[in-house]
N, C-alpha and C positions, 0 to 999 in steps of 0.2 A: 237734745232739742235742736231743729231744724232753726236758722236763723238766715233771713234775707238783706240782703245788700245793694240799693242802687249802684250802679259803678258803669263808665264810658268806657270801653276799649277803643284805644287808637292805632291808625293803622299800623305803626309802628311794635305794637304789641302790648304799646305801656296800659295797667290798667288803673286808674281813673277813680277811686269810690267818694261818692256824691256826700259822705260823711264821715267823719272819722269811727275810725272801729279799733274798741279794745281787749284784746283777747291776754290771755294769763301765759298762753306757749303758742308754738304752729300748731295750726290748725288745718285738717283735709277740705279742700270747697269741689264743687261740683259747678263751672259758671257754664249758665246758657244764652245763649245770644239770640237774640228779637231781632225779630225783621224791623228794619227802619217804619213801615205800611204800620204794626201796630206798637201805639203807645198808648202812652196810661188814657188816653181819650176813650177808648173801652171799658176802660174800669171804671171811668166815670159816667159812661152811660148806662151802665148795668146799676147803678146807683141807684133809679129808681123803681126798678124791678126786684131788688136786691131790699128795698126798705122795708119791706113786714118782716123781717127777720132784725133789723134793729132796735128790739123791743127788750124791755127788762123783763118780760113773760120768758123770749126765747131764751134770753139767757139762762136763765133757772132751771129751762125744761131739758135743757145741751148740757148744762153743769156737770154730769155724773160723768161726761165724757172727758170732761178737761182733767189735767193732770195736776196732780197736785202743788199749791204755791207756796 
């Protein structure tokens, strides 16, 4: 399972994560770096175009897709 992590890199290299993370051994990451231009204020505007899909119908209808918990 894919798992996301806010985290600052500084210029120095050091990286930064926005919470603590507890993993069991090393772990492979893949990090990608955003343009300063966008930040979560995108994701927050998509918020409201994004709400018909917030619904306990969608969830139900998506279900068969999710993997098992």
């Amino acid at each position: 399972m894919l798992e996301s992590y806010e985290a600052t890199i500084q210029p120095d290299g050091r990286i930064e994560l926005a919470e603590p993370v507890h993993l069991k051994g090393p772990r492979r990451a893949i990090l990608t770096l955003l343009d300063d231009s966008d930040s979560i204020e995108t994701a927050v505007l998509s918020e409201k175009a994004l709400a018909d899909w917030n619904r306990p119908e969608e969830d139900l209808a998506w279900s068969h897709l999710q993997g098992a918990k």
